[in-house]
C-alpha positions in Angstrom: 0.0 3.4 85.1 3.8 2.7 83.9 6.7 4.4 83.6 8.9 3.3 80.6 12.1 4.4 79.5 13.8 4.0 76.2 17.5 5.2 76.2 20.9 5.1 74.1 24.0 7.0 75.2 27.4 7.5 75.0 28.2 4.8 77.4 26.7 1.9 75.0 27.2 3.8 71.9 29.4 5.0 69.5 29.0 9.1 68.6 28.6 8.5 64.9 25.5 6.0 65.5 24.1 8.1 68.6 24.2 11.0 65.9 22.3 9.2 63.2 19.7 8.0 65.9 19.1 11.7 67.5 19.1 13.7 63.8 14.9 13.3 64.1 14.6 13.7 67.8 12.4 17.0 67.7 9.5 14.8 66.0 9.8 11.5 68.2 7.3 12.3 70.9 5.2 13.2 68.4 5.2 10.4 66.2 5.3 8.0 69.0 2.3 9.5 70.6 0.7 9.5 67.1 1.1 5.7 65.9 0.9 4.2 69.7 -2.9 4.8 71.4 -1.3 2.8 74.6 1.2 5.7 75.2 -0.4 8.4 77.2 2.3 11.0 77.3 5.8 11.1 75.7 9.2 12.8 76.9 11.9 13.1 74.5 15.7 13.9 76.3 18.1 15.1 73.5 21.4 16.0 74.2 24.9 15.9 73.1 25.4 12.7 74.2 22.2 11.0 74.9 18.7 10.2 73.3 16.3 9.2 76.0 12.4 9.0 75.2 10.3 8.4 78.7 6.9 7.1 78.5 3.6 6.6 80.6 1.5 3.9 79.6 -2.1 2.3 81.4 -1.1 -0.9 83.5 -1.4 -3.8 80.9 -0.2 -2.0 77.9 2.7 -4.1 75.8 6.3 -2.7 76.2 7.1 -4.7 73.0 4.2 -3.1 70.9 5.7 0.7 72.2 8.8 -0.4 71.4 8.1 -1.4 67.6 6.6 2.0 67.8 9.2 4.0 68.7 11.7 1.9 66.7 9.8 3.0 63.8 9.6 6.9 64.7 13.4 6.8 65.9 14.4 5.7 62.2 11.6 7.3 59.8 12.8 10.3 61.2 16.6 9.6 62.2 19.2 8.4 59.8 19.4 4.8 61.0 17.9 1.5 60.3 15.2 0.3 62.4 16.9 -2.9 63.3 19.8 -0.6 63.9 17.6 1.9 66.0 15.6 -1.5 67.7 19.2 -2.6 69.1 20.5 1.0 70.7 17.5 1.7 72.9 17.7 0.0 76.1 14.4 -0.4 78.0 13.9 -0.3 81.7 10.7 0.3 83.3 8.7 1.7 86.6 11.6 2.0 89.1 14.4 1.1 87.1 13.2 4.1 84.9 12.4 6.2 87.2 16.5 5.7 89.0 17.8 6.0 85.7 16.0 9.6 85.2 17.1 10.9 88.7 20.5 9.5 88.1 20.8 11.5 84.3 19.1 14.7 86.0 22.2 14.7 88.7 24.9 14.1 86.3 25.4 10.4 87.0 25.2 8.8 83.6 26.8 12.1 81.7 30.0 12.1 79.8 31.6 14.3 82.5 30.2 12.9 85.8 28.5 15.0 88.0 27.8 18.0 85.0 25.6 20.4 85.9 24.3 21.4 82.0 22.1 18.3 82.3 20.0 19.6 85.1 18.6 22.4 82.7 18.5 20.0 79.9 16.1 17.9 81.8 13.8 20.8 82.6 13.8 21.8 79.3 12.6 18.5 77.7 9.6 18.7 80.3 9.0 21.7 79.1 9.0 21.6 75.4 7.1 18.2 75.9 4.1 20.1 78.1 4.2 23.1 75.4 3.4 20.1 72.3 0.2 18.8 74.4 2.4 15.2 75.2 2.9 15.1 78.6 0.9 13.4 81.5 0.0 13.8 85.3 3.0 10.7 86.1 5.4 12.1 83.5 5.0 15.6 85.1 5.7 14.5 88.5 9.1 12.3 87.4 10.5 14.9 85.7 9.6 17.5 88.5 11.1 15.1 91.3 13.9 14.5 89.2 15.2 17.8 89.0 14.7 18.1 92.9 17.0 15.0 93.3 19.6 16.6 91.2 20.0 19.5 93.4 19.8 17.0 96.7 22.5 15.0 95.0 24.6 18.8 94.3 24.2 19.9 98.2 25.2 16.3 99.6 28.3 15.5 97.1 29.0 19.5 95.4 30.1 17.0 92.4 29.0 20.1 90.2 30.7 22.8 92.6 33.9 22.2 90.9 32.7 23.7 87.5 32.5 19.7 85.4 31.0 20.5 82.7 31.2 19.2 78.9 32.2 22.7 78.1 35.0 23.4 80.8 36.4 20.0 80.1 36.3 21.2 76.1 37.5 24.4 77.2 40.8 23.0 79.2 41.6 21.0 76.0 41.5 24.0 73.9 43.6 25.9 76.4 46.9 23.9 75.8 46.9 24.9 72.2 45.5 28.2 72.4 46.8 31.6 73.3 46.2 33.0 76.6 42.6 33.0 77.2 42.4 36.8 77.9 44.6 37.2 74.3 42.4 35.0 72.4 40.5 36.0 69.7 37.2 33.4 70.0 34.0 33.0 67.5 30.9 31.1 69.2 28.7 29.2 66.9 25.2 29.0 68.0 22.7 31.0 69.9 21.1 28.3 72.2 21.2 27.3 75.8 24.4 25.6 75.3 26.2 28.6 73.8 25.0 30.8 76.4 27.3 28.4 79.1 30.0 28.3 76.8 30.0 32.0 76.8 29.9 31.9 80.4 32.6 29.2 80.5 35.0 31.6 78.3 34.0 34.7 80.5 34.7 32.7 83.5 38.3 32.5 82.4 38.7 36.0 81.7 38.2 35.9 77.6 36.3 39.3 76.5 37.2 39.0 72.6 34.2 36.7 72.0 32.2 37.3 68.4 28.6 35.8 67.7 27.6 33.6 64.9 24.3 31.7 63.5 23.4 30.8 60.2 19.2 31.4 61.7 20.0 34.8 62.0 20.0 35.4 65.5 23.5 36.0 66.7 22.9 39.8 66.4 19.9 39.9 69.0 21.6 37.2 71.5 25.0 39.2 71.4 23.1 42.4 71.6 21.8 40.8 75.0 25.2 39.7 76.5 27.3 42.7 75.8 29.1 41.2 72.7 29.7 41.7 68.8 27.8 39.2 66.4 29.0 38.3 63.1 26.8 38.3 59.6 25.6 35.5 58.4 27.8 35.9 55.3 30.8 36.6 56.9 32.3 33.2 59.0 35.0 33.0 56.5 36.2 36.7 57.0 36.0 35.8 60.7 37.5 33.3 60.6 40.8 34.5 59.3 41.2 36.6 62.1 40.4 34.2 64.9 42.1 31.9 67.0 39.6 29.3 68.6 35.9 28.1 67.1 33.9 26.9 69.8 30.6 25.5 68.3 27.2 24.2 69.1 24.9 25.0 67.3 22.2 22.4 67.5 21.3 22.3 63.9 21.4 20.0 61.2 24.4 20.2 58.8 27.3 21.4 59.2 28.2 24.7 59.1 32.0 24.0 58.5 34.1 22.3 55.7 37.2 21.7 54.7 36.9 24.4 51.8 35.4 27.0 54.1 38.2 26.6 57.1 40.9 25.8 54.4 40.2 29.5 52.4 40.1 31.3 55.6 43.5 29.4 56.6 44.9 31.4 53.7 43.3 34.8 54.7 45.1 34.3 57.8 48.2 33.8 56.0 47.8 36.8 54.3 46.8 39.0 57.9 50.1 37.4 59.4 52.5 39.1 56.5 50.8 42.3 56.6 51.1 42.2 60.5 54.4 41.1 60.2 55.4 42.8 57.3 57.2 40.1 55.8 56.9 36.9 53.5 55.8 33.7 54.9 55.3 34.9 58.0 53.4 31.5 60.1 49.4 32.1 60.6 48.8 31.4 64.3 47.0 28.2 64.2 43.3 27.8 64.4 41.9 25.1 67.4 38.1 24.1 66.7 35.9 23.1 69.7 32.8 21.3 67.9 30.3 20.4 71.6 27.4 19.7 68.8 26.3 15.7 68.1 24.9 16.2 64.7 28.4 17.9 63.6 28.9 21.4 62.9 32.5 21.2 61.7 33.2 17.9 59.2 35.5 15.9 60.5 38.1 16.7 57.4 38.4 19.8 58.7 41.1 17.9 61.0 43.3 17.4 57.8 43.5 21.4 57.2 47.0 22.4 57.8 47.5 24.5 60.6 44.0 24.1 62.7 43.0 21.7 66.1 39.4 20.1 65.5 38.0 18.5 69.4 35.2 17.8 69.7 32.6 15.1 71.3 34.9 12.3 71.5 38.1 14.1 72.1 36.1 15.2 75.4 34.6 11.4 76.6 38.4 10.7 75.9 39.8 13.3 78.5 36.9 13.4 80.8 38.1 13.7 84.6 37.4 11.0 86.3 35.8 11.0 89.6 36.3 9.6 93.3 33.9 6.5 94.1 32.9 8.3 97.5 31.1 11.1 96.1 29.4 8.9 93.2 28.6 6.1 95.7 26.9 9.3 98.1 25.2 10.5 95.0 23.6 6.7 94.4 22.3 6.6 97.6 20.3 9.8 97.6 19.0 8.5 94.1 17.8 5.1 95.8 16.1 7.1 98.7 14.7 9.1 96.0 13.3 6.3 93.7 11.5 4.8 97.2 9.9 8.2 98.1 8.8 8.7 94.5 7.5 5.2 94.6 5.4 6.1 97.5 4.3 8.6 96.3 2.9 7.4 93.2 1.3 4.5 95.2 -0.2 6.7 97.4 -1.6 8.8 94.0 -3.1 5.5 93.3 -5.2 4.5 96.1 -6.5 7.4 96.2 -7.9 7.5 93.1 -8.9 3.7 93.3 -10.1 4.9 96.8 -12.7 7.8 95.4 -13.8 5.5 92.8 -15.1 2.7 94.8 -16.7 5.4 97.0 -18.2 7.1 94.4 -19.5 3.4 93.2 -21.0 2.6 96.1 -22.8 6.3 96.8 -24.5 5.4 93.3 -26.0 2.3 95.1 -26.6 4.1 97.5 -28.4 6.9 95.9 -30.3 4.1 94.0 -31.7 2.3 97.2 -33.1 5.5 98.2 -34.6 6.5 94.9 -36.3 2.6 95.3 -37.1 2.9 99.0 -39.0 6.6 98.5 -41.4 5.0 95.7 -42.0 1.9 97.7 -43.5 4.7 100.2 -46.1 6.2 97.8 -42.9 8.4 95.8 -45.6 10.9 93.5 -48.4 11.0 96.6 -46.3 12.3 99.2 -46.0 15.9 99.5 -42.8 17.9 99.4 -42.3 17.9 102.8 -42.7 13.9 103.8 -40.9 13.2 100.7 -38.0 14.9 102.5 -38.2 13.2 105.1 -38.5 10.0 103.9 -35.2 10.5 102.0 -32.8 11.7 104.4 -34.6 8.8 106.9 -33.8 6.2 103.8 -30.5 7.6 103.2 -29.2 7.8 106.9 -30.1 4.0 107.2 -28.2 3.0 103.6 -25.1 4.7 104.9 -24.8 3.3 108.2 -25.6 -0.1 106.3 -22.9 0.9 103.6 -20.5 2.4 105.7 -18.3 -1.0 106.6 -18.8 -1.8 102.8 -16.8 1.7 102.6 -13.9 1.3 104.7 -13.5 -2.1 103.8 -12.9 -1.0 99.8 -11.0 1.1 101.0 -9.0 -1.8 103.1 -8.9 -3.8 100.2 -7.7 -0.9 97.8 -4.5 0.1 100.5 -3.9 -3.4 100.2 -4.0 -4.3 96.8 -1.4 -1.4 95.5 0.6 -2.2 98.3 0.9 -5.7 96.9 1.7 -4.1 93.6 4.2 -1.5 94.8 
């Protein structure tokens, strides 16, 4: 068995090409899995920043071959080249994978060091990855331990206590342009897990003028759910008018905002500030746009509209907090002790198996002599009775005589994946 990791992420990358690499991500396992008989389970990690694929494969299996493979499923179904796709994944493999998994689970390699949003991210991609058939008994186990070293890195640091987050560093850039948050008039775009924080975030900071939308269709039901008011899927334009931050993450391809869209509800607004005002040319208050979604949901023209604030991914990585080296130096070390138990672990896993299989190898033998050694003694003419006997008098003297041959595979197993480990 090895562990293999494949990763690309904002610290190597720029957004634009980790965007064009993540836009197939859904179908990457799958594909991978598909063209690559040597890969016996797939994980694919997709996030705003990130694209991480983790892999099991049987000892002697070519990291090279899986690869090519992946290369090839990373740009059939991305919008990148594969020579393009070959040079943004870095590979590490069986330790070196399994630290770099416990360190993305506790925050360690995210844009805002020490976030908590990855934590749940990571348990998701284990579990969409077990619900499509592709995981495995060693990919299980990482992805399980690794979510326990997150929260052993959280209770011996409290790097997340502080509330870092993607979102609440997003949300403090919005607030310097933006009205007060409890005066705010604030349209969420999206219905997943990461909307759900970011209406937590606003709540958190006391905003209760929060409206709903999705193009799927399902803002009504999640805003039903959370004590808020959805918007139709026709009417983002109308919203828009009368709003004064867009916070957006929707998680789909194509954007759900252009220039022409924000630019026509820019006038609207215009309009809503004379009537308000009752007078001519009376100034809009301006619109600030928080886009948290990789594949873009507002265009990046949209920046040019007079009037209107677009942040998003890279605006954050530009302004994220940085963070003592005590705390992250803490946080390393409980990694490194975590990567050594999980090791052990694993090697343990190992010679057990390697153990019952040399047993079970020798108990056929075994079985065999005593199959011999009863028809050497007449087999068909002795009656039920002395056929018993004869058996368990055969087998009790193949045992003792196999029992050193036992513990000594057994020796030799311990040893052997000790040497390996």
């Amino acid at each position: 068995m090895n562990l293999l990791s494949f990763s690309a992420s904002h610290r190597d990358l720029d957004l634009d090409v980790l965007e064009r690499l993540s836009a197939g991500a859904t179908s990457v396992g799958r594909d991978l899995v598909a063209a690559c008989p040597t890969v016996t389970g797939a994980v694919v990690l997709a996030t705003c920043n990130r694209l991480e694929v983790y892999v099991e494969t049987p000892d002697g299996a070519q990291p090279d071959e899986i690869a090519a493979a992946l290369t090839d499923a990373v740009a059939s179904s991305g919008d990148i080249d594969p020579g393009a796709a070959r040079d943004a994944l870095r590979l590490r493999s069986a330790d070196d994978a399994t630290r770099h998994l416990f360190e993305v689970a506790s925050g360690l390699d995210s844009m805002v060091v020490g976030e908590r949003e990855i934590a749940g991210q990571v348990r998701r991609a284990l579990t969409a990855a077990h619900a499509a058939g592709m995981t495995s008994t060693t990919l299980e186990q990482a992805f399980q331990f690794a979510s326990r070293v997150s929260r052993r890195v959280e209770a011996a640091t409290g790097l997340g206590s502080a509330g870092r987050s993607i979102v609440n560093v997003g949300l403090d850039l919005v607030a310097a342009a933006a009205p007060p948050w409890r005066q705010a008039r604030v349209i969420l775009i999206g219905t997943g897990s990461y909307a759900g924080a970011s209406l937590a975030a606003l709540r958190a900071r006391g905003c209760d003028d929060v409206r709903v939308y999705s193009r799927s269709g399902r803002a009504e039901a999640f805003a039903a759910a959370r004590g808020v008011d959805s918007i139709p899927v026709d009417g983002l334009v109308e919203a828009l008018a009368d709003a004064d931050v867009v916070v957006s993450c929707s998680g789909r391809i194509g954007t759900v905002l252009d220039a022409a869209a924000v630019a026509s509800a820019r006038e609207r607004a215009t309009v809503l500030a004379e009537d308000r005002a009752h007078e001519p040319d009376a100034p809009a208050r301006p619109l600030v746009l928080l886009d948290l979604a990789l594949q873009r949901d507002v265009e990046a023209d949209v920046a040019d509209v007079e009037g209107v604030l677009l942040l998003d991914l890279a605006t954050i990585r530009a302004n994220a907090p940085q963070v003592g080296t005590e705390p992250v130096e803490r946080a390393r070390e409980v990694v490194a002790d975590a990567v050594e138990e999980f090791s052990e672990r694993l090697a343990a896993r190992t010679v057990d198996l390697a153990v019952v299989d040399e047993i079970r190898a020798l108990e056929e033998l075994a079985h065999a002599e005593v199959v011999a050694g009863v028809a050497a003694l007449g087999g068909q003419r002795l009656d039920a009775p002395a056929r018993a006997r004869a058996e368990k008098t055969l087998r009790q003297e193949v045992r003792a005589r196999l029992h050193a041959e036992i513990q000594a595979a057994k020796a030799a197993v311990r040893a052997q994946v000790g040497s390996i480990a």
